[in-house]
N, C-alpha and C positions, 0 to 999 in steps of 0.2 A: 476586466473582470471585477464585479463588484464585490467589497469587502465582505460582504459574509460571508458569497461563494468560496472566498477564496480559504479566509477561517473555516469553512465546514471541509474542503480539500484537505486542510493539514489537520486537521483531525481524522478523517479517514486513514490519512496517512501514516498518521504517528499509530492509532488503531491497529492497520493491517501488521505493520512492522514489527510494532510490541507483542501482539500475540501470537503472530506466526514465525519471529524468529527468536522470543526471550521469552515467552512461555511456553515456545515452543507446540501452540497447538494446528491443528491438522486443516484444510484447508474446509472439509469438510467439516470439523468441529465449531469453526469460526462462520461455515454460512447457517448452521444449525443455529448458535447466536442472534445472528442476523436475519432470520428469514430470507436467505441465498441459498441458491444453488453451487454447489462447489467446484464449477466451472466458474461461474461467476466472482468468485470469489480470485479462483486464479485470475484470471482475466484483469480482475482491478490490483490484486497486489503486481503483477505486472509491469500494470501501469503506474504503479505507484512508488516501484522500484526506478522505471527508466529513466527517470530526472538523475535523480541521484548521482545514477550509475555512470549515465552521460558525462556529468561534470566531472567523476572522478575520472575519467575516462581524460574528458579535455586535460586537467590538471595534471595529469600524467603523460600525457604526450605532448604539451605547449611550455 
């Protein structure tokens, strides 16, 4: 993956996270932002969550 993709991924990343879980806004609030649809928006915090989650996963059962 080349470098910027990968820089504009954690940026999305850090994005979805901050505002939908430390200011707490609505998934719907966040595609309103964005010019998303708020399924879409689910769809990518999702996906944005399941690395994460994987590894804590791994790290907790290895």
């Amino acid at each position: 993956m080349p470098e910027r993709e990968r820089e504009r991924r954690i940026l999305c990343m850090r994005f979805f996270c901050y505002t939908r879980f430390f200011c707490a806004m609505t998934q719907d609030r966040i595609g309103l932002q964005l010019s998303l649809w708020q399924m879409q928006v689910s769809r990518l915090i999702i996906r944005t969550c399941a690395r994460p989650r994987d590894q804590v996963m791994a790290e907790a059962c290895g």
